[in-house]
C-alpha positions in Angstrom: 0.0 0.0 0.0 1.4 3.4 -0.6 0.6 6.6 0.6 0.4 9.6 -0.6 3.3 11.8 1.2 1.7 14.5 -0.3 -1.8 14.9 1.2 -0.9 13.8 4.6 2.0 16.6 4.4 -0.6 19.1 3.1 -3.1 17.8 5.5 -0.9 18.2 8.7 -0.1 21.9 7.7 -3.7 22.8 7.9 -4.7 21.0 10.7 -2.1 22.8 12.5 -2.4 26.1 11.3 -5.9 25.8 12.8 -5.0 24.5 16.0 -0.9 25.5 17.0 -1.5 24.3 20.3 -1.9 20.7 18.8 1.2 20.5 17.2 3.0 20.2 20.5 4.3 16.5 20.5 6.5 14.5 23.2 8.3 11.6 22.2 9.1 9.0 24.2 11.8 6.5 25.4 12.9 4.1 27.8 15.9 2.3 29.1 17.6 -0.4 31.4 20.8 -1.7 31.6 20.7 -5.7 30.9 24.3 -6.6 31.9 28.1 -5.0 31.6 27.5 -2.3 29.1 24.2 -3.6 27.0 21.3 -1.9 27.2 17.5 -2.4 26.2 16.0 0.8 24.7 12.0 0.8 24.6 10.5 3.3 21.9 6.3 2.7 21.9 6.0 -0.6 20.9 9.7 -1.1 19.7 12.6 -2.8 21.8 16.2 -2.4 20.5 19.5 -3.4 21.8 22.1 -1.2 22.7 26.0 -2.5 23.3 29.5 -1.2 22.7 31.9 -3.1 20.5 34.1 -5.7 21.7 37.1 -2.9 21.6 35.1 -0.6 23.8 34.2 -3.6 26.2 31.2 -4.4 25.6 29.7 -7.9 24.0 28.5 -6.1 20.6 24.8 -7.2 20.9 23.3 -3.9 18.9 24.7 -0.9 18.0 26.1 1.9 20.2 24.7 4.9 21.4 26.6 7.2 19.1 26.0 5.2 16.0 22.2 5.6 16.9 22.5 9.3 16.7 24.4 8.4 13.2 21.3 6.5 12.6 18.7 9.0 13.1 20.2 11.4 11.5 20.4 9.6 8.2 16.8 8.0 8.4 15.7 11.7 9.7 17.7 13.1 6.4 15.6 10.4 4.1 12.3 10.9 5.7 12.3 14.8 5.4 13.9 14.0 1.6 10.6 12.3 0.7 8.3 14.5 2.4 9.4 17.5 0.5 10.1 15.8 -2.3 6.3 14.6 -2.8 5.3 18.4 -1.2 7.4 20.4 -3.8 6.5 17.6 -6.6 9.7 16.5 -7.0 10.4 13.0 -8.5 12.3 10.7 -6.2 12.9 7.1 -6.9 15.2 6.5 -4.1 17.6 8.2 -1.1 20.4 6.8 0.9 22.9 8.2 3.6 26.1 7.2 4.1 27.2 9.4 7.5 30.3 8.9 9.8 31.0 10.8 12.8 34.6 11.5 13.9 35.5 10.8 18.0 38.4 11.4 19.9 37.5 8.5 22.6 40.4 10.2 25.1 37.2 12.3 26.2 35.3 9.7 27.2 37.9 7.7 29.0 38.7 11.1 31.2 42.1 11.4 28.8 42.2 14.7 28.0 40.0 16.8 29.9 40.3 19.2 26.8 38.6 16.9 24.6 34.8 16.5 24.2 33.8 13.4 24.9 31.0 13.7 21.7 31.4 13.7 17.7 33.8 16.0 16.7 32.3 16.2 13.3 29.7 14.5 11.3 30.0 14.0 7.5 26.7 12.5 5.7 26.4 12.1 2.0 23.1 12.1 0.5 22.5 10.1 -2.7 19.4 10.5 -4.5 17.8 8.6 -7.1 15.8 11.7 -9.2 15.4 12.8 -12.5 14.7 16.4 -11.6 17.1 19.2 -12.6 20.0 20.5 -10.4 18.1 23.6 -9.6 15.1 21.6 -8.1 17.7 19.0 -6.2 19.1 22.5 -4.7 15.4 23.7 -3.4 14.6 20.0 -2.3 18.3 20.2 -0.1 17.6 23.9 1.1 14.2 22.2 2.1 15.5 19.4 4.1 18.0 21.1 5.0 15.8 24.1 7.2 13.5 21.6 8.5 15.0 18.0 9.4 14.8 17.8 13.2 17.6 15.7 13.8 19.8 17.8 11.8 18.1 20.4 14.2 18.8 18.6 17.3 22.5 18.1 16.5 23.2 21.1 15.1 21.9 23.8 17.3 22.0 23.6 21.0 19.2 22.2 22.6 18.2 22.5 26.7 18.9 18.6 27.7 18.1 18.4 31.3 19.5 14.7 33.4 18.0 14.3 36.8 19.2 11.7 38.9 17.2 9.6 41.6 18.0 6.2 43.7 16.3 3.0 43.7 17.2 -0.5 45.1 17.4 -3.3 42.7 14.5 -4.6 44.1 12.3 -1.4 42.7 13.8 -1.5 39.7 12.7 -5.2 39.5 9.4 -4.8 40.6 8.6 -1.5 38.2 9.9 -3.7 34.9 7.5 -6.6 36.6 
């Protein structure tokens, strides 16, 4: 079944341009350690794995937390290509990201207290599948480009506030029961 990008994209717009206070949306996830450094993420419905590497010590059962961000921004990059793409008429057969993120790891492991423990840069290269002209490839990019939220996210500060608490194991085994 496919649907058409398009009228849900033009749909959404008016709905909230009626009603801004509805396009207020939280998104959601959980997460528990399972043992050494693997983790279980929960995302509505969706349970993923979450380990280091073998180098990094842990038992590579999923991907790492930094190749998630990776992740998101490239599936974030494709989504908002074929959104627009279908909203400014623009034929797309197919898009594909290829992103790496450079990471001096001596921030992390309390090396170099000069050194940010994050990406140090992220390079992603979009390929797309189109036979639309240059000129409509450039508005398509501009596009996704002002509006893709990860990009957003990683590329303009946003307030991230961690809190804390305590809890026995036994809590924490009883609220996962």
């Amino acid at each position: 079944m496919s649907l058409n990008f398009k009228s849900v994209f033009e749909q959404m717009q008016i709905a909230l341009r009626r009603n801004p206070s509805a396009a207020r949306a939280c998104f959601k996830a959980a997460t528990r350690q399972i043992s050494g450094l693997r983790s279980q993420a929960t995302i509505r419905q969706f349970e993923l794995d979450v380990d280091e590497p073998p180098a990094l010590a842990g038992t590579d059962q999923g991907p790492n937390p930094v190749e998630l961000i990776l992740a998101a921004l490239g599936t974030c990059q494709e989504i908002t290509y074929r959104l627009y793409a279908e909203k400014m008429g623009i034929e797309l057969h197919h898009v594909a990201v290829d992103i790496k993120g450079d990471i001096d790891l001596r921030g992390f492991f309390a090396v170099d207290e000069n050194t940010r423990p994050g990406f140090e840069s992220i390079k992603a290269s979009v390929t797309l599948d189109s036979p639309a002209s240059e000129q409509e490839l450039t508005r398509l990019h501009e596009a996704v480009e002002a509006h893709c939220p990860v990009l957003d996210i990683l590329s303009k500060p946003t307030p991230v506030k961690v809190e804390t608490s305590r809890t026995s194991v036994e809590q924490l085994a009883s609220a996962v029961v």
